[in-house]
N, C-alpha and C positions, 0 to 999 in steps of 0.2 A: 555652632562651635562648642556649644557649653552643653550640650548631648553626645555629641562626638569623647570630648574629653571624661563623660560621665561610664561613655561606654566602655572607652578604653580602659579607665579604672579598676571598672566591673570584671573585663577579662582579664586582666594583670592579675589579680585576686584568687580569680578562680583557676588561674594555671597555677598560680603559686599553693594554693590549696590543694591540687592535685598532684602537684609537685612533691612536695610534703608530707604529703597523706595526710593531709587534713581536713576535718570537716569544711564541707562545701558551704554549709550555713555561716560562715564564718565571711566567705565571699558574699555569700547571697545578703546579709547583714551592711557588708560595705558598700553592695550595692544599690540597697533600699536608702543607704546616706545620701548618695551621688546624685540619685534622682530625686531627693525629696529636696536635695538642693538646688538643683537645675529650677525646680519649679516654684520655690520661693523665691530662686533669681528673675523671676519671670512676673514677679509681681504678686504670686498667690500667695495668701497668707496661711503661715506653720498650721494654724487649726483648721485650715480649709482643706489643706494639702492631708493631713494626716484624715482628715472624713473620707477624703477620696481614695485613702488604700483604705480603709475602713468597707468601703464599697465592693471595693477588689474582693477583699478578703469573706465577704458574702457569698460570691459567688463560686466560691469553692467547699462550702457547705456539702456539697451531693459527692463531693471526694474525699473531702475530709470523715465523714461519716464512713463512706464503703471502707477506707483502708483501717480504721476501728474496727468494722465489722471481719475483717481479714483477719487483724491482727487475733483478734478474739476464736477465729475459726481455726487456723494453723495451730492453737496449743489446743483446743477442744479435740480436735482429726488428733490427735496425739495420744489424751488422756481416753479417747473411745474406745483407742483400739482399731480405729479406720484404717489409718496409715500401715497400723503392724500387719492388718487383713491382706493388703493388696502387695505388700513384701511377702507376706510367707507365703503364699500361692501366685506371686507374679512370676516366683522364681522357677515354679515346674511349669511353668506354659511360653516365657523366654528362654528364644535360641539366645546363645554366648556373642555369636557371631552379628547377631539383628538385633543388638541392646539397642545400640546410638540410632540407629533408622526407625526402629520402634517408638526410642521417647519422641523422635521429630513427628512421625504418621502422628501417633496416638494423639498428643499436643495439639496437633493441627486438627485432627477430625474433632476434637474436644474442646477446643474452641473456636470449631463452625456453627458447633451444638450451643454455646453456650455467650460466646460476643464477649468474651471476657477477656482477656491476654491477664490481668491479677486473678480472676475466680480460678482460671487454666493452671498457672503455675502456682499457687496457693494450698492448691489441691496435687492433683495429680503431677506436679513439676514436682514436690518435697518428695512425694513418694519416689519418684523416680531417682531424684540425689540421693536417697537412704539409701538404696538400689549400689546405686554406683559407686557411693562411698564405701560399703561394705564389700562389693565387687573387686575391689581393685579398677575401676575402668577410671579413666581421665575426667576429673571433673570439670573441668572448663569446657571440653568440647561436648560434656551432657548435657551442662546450662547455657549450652549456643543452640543445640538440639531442639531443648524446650521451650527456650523463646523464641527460635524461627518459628516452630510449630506454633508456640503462641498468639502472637502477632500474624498467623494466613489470618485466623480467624477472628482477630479484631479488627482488621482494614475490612473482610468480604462477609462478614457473619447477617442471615438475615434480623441477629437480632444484636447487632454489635448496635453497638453507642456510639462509634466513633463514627460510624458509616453514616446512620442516621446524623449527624452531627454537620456532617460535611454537606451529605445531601441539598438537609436542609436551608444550611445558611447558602448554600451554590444557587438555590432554586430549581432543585432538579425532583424527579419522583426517586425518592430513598430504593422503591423497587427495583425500578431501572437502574438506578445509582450502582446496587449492591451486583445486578448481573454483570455489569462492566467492569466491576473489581474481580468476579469470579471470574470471568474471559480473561483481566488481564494478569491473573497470577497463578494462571496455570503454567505459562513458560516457567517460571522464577519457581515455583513449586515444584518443577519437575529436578531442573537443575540442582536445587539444592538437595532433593532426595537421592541423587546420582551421588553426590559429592556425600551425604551424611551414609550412603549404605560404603563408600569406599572407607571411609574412617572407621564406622561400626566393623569390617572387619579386621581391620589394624586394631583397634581396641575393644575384644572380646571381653565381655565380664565374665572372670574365673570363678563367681559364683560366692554365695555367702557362709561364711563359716559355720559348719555345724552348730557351734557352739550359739552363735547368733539366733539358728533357727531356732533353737530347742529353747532359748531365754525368752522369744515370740511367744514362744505357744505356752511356756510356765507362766507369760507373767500375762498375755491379754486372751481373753475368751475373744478368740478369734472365729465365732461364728457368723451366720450371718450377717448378724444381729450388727455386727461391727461393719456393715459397707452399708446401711441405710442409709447414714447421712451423705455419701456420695450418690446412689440412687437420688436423691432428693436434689440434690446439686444438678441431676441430670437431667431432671425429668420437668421440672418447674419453668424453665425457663421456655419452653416448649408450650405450657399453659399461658404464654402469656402474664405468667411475673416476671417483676422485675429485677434485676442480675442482685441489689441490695438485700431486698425483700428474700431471694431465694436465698442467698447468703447466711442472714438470720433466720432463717425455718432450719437449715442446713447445721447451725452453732447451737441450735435450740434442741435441733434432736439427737446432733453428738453429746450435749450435754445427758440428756436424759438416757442416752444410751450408757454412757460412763457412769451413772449413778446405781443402773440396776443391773450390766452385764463386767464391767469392773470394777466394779468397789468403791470406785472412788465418792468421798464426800463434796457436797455441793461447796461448802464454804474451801477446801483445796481448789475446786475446779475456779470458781470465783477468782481467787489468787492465780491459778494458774492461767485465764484468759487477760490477766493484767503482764507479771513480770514474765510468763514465759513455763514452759511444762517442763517439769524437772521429773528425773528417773534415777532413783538408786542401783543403778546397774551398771556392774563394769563392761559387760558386753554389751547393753544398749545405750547408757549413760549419755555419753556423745553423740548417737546416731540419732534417737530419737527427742531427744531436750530443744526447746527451741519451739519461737512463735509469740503469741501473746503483746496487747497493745504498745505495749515498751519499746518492740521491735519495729514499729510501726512511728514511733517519732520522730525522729529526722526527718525521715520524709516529709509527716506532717507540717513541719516546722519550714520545710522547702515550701510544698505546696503555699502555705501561708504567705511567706515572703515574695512567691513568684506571682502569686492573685494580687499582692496590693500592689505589686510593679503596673500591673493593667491596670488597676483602678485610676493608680497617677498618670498613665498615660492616655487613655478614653478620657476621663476629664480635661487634658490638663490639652490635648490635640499635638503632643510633642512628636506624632509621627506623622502629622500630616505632612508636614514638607518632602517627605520622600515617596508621597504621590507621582509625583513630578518627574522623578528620575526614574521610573518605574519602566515608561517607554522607553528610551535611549539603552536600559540594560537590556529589555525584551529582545531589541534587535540586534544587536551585539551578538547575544549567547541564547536567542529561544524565547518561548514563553517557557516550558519546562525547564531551563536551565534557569530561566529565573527563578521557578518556586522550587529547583534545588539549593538555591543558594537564601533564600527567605526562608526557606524548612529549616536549613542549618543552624540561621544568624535568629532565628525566632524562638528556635528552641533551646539554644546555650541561653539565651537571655532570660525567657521566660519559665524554662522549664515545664512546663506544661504543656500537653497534647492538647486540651479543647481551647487552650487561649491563645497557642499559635494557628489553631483552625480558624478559629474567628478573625483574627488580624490579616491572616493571608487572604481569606475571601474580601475584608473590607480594604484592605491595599492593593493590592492585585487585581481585583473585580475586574473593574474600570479598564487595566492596561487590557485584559482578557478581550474586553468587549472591541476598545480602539482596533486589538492587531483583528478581529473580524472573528474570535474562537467565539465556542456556543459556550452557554452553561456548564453542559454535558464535561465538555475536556476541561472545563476548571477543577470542578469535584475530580474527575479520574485523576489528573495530575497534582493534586492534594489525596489523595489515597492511594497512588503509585511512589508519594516520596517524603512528606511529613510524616505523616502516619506509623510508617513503619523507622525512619530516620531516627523519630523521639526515640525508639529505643536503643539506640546506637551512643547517646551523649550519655557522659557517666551520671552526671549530675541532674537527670532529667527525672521527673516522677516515673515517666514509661521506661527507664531504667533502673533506677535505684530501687522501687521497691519490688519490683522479678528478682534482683541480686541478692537484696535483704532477707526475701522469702527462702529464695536457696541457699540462703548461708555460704556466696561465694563471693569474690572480686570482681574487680574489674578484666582481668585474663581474661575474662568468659567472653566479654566482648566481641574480641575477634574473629571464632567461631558462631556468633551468631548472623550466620550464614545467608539467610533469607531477609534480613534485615535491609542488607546492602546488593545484596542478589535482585530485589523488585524493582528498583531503579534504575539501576543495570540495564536489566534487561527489558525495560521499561523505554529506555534511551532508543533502543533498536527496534524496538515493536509498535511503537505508539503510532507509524505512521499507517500501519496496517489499521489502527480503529479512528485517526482523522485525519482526512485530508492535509499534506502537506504545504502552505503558504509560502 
């Protein structure tokens, strides 16, 4: 009862924060209080309790690093001259009419390349809002474009993280794993490209003001020299680096590229990988400013609060008891309908994509095995609905920071199209790849 009432809390908080328009860490704050109470109600002692989000808070090292390295890359693409490269020449090779279906394809084929759904929109999703900001087109329905796109290729990528992630904890081969995601988000891929070419031609981009183009080309040496560090974003992850690793090779050589093809000094750029890339320009001022670690904390501060929520709960076993009920829901409403409603209820909670992947396989497992399913349909039905879901919660790392990179709200939400499209059509397809019980 004294989980139940902790949890309830926790949601009260975070609607009222939403409500509000308030910071989310605000809720996430209240709710690290509620459980750290439960669990000293429970006998644990304050300094045991606090080692064990201590624990938590460990294991989000490998996230808290990449969105640093992000942070740092988004104002470096800025100060190179990358960003201005693929605006001033995106615009003589897009049709008006195939903006919106373009950021969706482009997105998607670039993060099958790449397993990133942040490296995706980091990169070419900013480029693509400068795009559209300057267009005239609709920006909420660009950054629903760009994270559908985003996200095909974080649930099916042969080198997604997330894939691999699921695989493994499923016990299944990551290979096999990864073909069964690509089988099943071909329906859901198709459909939302129907649905994003009909909006693309409702909302044509009228193109960027002369004015704009000609402030491009006066202010960055837009040669080459200015798309390596996206060559390098593209090409590495193919070698077998890793999405970090390519990340920093990527911030390493926009940097050096800004030092000897724009002018810029090390010790600005320095600055500008912290607070953010600033332009004295009344035509690009606003378009291209933005990025940099600064922009990257909130989240951080999510991620932190939502890793030591697991650490008190792995130790402290405060969700075992809902083993137990696991069957009774199964039957009721599915095994899929249960890990639609565990995706839901695990990711407002925890915020986090790899710690509701974990929890769902060690909750779940067991009821999987009872009703008689393989491995196999656990991993796909955690990659047809958590996976993509996390991006759907406002407050979720797999949402807040795609928003924060494009510098939009929460509107954008609802056009993201393919998020809630895989499940969907997930509901109605799954019996074609297992056997119905």
């Amino acid at each position: 009862m004294d989980l139940i009432i902790a949890f309830g809390v926790f949601m009260v908080l975070m609607i009222v924060c939403i409500a509000m328009n308030l910071s989310v860490v605000i809720a996430l704050i209240g709710g690290f209080i509620c459980f750290f109470a439960v669990a000293v109600a429970r006998k644990y002692k304050p300094r045991h309790v606090f080692k064990m989000s201590l624990e938590g808070v460990k294991t989000s090292w490998v996230v808290l690093k990449l969105l640093f390295l992000i942070g740092c890359l988004t104002a470096l693409w800025r100060a190179s001259g990358t960003i201005a490269f693929f605006v001033y020449y995106g615009m003589d090779i897009i049709t008006p009419q195939a903006f919106i279906i373009i950021a969706f394809l482009l997105t998607a084929l670039m993060s099958y390349f790449l397993g990133s759904s942040f490296g995706v929109t980091s990169t070419a999703g900013v480029m693509l809002m400068i795009l559209a900001r300057s267009g005239g087109v609709n920006e909420f329905i660009t950054a629903g474009a760009i994270l559908s796109g985003a996200y095909f290729g974080d649930r099916s990528s042969p080198v997604s993280s997330s894939a691999f992630l699921t695989a493994t904890m499923s016990g299944v081969s990551p290979e096999e794993n990864k073909k069964w995601l690509l089988k099943t988000g071909v329906f859901p891929l198709g459909v939302t490209g129907i649905i994003f070419t009909v909006l693309s031609f409702k909302n044509p981009i009228s193109g960027v003001s002369q004015s704009v183009m000609e402030s491009l080309s006066g202010t960055y040496d837009i040669s080459l020299w200015a798309a390596v560090p996206a060559i390098v974003l593209l090409v590495l992850p193919w070698m077998k680096v890793s999405v970090s690793n390519t990340i920093l090779i990527s911030a390493i050589t926009s940097f050096v590229v800004a030092v000897i093809f724009q002018n810029q000094s090390p010790a600005a750029l320095v600055t500008y990988m912290v607070t953010g890339y600033e332009l004295d320009s009344a035509a690009l001022g606003d378009i291209m400013a933005g990025g940099g670690v600064i922009s990257m904390v909130e989240v951080m501060i999510v991620v932190i609060l939502s890793s030591s929520y697991a650490g008190i709960f792995e130790e402290t076993g405060m969700l075992n008891s809902l083993k137990d009920k696991m069957d009774k829901a199964a039957t009721k409403i599915g095994l899929f309908g249960l890990q639609l409603v565990f995706s839901v209820l695990s990711v407002m909670i925890f915020c986090n994509q790899t710690i509701a992947t974990i929890l769902s396989v060690q909750l779940l497992g067991d009821t999987y095995k009872r009703k008689g399913a393989s491995n196999e349909e656990l991993a796909m039905d955690i990659g047809n609905s958590l996976i993509t879901i996390c991006g759907l919660v406002p407050w979720s790392v797999a949402c807040a920071v795609p928003l924060s990179m494009l510098d939009i709200g929460n509107g954008a939400i609802p056009w993201c199209i393919f998020l809630y499209m895989n499940p969907i059509c997930y509901i109605f397809t799954k019996r074609l790849f297992f056997k119905k019980r």
